[in-house]
C-alpha positions in Angstrom: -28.6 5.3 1.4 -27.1 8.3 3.0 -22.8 8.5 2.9 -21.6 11.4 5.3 -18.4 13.4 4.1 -17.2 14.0 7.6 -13.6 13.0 8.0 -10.3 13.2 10.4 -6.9 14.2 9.4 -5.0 10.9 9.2 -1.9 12.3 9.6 -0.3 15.3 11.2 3.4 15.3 10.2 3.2 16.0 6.1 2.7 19.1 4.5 0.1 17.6 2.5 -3.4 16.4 4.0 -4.6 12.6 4.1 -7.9 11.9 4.9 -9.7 8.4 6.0 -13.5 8.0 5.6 -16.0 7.4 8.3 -18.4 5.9 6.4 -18.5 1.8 5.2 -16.7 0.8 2.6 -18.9 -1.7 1.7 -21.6 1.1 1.3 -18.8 3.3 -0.8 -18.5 0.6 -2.7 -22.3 -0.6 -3.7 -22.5 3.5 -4.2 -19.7 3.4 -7.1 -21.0 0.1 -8.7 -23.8 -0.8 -8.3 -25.8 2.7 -8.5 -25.9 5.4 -10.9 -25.2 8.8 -9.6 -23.9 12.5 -10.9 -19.6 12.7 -10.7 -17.2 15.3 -10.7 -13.6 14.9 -10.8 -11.0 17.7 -10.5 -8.1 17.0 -12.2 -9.3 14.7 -14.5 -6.7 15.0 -17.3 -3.9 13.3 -14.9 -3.2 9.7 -16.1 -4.9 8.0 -12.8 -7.8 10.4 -12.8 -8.8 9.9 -16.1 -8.0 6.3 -16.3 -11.1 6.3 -13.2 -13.5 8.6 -15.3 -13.1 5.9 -17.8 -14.0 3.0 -14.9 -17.0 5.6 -13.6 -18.5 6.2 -17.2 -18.6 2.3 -17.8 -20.0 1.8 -14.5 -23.1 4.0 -15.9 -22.6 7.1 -13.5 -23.0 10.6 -15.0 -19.3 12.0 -15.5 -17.9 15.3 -15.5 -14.7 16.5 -14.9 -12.8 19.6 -15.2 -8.6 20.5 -15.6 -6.3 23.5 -16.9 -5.7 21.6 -20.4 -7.4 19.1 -23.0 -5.4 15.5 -23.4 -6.2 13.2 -26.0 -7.7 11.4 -22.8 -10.1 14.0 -22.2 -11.0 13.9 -25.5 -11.5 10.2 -25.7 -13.3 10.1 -22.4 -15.3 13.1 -24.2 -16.4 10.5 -27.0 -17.5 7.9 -24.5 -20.1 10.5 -22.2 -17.5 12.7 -20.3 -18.7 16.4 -19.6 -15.6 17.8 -19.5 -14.4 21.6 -18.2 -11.1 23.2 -19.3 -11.0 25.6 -15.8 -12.2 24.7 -12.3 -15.1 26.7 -11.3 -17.6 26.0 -8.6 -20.7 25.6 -10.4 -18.9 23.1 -12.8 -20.1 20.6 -9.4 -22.8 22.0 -8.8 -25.3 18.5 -9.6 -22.5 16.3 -8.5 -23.6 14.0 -5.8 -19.7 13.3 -5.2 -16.7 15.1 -5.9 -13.4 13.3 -6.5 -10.2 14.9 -6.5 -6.4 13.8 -7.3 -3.3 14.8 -4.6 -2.2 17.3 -7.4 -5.4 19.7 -6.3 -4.7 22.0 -3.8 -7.3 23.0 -0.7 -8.4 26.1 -2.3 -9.7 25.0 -5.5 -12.4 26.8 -6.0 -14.7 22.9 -6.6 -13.3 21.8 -3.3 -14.0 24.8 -1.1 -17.8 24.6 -2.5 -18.5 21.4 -2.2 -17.1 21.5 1.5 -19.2 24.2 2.4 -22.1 22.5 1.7 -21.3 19.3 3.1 -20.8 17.3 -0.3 -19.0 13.8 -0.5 -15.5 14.3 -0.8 -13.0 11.6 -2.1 -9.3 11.1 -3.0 -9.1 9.0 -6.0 -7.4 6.3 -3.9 -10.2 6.4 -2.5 -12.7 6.0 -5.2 -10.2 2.9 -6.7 -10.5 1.2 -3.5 -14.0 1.3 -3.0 -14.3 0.2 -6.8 -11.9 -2.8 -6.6 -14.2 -4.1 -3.3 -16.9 -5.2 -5.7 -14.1 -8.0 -7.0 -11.8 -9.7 -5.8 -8.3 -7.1 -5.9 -4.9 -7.5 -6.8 -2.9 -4.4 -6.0 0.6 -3.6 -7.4 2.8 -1.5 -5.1 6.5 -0.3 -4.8 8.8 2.7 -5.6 9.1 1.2 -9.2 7.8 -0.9 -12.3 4.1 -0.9 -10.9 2.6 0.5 -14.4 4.7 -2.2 -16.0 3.9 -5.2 -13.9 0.4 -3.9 -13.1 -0.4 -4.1 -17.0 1.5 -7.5 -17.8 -0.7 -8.9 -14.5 -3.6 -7.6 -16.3 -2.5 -8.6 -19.8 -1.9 -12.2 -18.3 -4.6 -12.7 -16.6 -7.0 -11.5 -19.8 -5.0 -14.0 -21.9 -6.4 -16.6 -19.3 -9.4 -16.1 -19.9 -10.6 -14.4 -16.4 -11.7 -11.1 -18.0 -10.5 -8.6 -15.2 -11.0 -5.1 -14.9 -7.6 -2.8 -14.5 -6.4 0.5 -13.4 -2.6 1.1 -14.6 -1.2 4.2 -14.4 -0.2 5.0 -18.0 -1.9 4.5 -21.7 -1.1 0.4 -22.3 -1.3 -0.2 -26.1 -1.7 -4.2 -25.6 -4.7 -3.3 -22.5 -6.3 -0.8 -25.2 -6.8 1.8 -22.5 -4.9 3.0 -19.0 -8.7 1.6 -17.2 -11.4 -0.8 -17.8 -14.1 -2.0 -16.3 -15.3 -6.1 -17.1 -18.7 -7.0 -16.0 -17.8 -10.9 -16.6 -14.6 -11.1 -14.8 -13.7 -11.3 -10.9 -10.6 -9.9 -10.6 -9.5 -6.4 -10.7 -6.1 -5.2 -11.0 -4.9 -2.1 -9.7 -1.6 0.2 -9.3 -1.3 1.4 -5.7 0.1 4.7 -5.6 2.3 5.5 -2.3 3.3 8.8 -2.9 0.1 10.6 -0.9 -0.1 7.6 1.8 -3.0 6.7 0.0 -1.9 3.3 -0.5 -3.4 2.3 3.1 -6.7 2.8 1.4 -7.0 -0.7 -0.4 -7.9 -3.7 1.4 -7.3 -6.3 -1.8 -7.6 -9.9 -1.6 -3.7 -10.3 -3.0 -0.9 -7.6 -3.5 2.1 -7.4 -5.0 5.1 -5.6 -3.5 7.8 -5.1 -5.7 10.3 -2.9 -3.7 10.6 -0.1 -0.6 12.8 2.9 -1.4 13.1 6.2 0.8 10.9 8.2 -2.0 8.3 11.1 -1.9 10.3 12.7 1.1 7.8 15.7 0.5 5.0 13.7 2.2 7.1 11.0 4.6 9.4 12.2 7.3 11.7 9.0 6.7 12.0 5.1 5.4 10.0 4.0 8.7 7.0 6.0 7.6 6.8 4.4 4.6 7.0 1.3 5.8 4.6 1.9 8.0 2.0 2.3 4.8 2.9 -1.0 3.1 2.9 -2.9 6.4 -0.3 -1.6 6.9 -1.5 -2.5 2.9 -0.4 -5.8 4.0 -2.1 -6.2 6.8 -5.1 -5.4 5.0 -4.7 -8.5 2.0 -6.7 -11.2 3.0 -5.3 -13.6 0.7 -1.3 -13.9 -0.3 1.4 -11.2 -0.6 4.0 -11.7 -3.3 7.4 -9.3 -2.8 10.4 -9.3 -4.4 13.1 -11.0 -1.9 16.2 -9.4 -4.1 14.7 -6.0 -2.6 16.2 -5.6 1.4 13.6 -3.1 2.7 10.4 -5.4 1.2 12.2 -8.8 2.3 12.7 -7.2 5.9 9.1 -6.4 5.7 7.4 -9.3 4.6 9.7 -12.7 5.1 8.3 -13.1 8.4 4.8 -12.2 7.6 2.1 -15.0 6.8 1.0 -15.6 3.9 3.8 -14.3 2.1 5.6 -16.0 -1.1 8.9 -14.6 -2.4 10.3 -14.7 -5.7 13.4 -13.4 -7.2 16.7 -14.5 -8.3 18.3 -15.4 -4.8 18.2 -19.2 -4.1 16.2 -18.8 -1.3 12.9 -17.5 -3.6 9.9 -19.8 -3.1 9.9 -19.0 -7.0 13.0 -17.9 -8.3 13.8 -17.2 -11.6 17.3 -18.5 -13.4 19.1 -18.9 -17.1 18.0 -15.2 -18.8 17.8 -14.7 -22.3 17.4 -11.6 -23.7 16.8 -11.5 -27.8 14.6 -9.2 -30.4 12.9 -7.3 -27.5 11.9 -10.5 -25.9 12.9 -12.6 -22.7 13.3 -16.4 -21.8 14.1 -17.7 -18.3 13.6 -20.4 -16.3 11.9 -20.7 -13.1 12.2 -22.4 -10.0 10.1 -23.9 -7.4 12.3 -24.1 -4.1 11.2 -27.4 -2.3 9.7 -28.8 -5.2 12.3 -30.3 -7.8 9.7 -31.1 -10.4 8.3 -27.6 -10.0 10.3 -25.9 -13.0 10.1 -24.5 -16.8 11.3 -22.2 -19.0 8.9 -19.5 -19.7 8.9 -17.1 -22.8 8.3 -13.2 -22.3 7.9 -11.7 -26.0 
């Protein structure tokens, strides 16, 4: 199989440079998990770039990666088969069949400039994340705020099911044992979307989660209609439902009039709407609603 790095500027009005692929995703995809190949990531002590050396290691590829300083990440992902580089140099790539970077790297990194000049596969670690969650069957988590939080109780909740998904959260989860993981058995994969780098237009997930639309990251986006732009586009690309938070104006402008759209929230007119909360020894209890369906109801326990 043969993936060309050529790509186009995706947008022309940010300081900072987006890129979209012209290659397949579903070859992108079978190239990250279901093949074994030589990886470098620069940047890879950042919290999302390690959390995908961990999900690239487990998926039997040959990791290295190479940052300014040493994490206790780095040095877990060190245990588990990372090669990892406290500078970025060229030659540190020099095997690497693909070279993924994070939106903290700037264009003349010594890796990047290399591996563009001779023609090597170049990826954002959107990117890489997307392509990944394609071999399941994705839930994405996106909004301004609270994605590391309700990306990891989605995962948490969905392992105490029994479903055994994989996840990608943003930040170390003591109750999900590690920021990323990769489950053979299970068929869902959970994932924070970031939307800071525009990135976010890179998933195409079977369900996502939109939790609220604030003007934010006015370094990359011109205004609040930009940004809109990006999650309109995200859900365009879910296939199955959207969940968004109706209490939040921007996403309930966005998505009430959508299909395949369920609210929730505390406002009466949530499809699930929660009521009657409780807070006590660092736990929560609340009830919740079904609208239309007065049998649909129960109190459920947070601890």
């Amino acid at each position: 199989m043969k993936l060309t790095s050529e790509r186009t500027t995706a947008r022309a009005d940010s300081p900072r440079k987006s890129f979209r692929r012209r290659d397949p995703l579903p070859d992108l995809s079978r190239f990250l998990t279901a093949e074994q190949h030589r990886i470098h990531l620069v940047g890879v002590a950042g919290s999302g770039m390690s959390g995908l050396a961990g999900l690239l290691i487990e998926l039997g590829h040959a990791v290295s990666g190479s940052d300014k300083v040493t994490t206790t990440e780095t040095e877990r992902l060190r245990r588990i088969g990372l090669h990892f580089h406290e500078q970025h140099l060229a030659e540190h790539a020099d095997v690497a069949e693909l070279v993924v970077f994070s939106s903290a790297i700037k264009d003349d990194n010594p890796i990047l400039l290399t591996a563009r000049s001779r023609g090597r596969l170049l990826l954002r670690r959107a990117e890489a994340v997307a392509a990944i969650m394609q071999a399941k069957r994705g839930i994405v988590i996106a909004g301004m705020h609270g994605k590391t939080t309700t990306s990891a109780m989605t995962a948490h909740a969905l392992r105490e099911g029994g479903l055994n998904p994989s996840h990608y959260v943003g930040a170390e989860i003591p109750i999900l044992g590690t920021n990323a993981y990769w489950n053979q058995r299970g068929e869902y994969f959970v994932a924070e979307g970031d939307e800071s780098d525009g990135t976010l237009r890179c998933f195409h997930p079977e369900h996502a989660l939109i939790l609220n639309i604030e003007e934010e990251h006015l370094d990359f986006y011109p205004d609040l209609a930009a940004i809109e732009k990006v999650f309109a586009q995200l859900i365009d690309q879910t296939t199955g439902s959207v969940l968004y938070n109706i209490d939040d104006p921007n996403t309930a402008r966005l998505c009430s009039k959508r299909k395949h759209t369920v609210s929730y929230g505390f406002s009466e007119q949530a499809d699930y709407r929660g009521a009657g909360v409780e807070l006590r020894n660092f736990g929560s209890s609340f009830l919740v609603f079904c609208r239309g369906d007065p049998k649909c109801s129960g109190r459920a326990q947070c601890p």
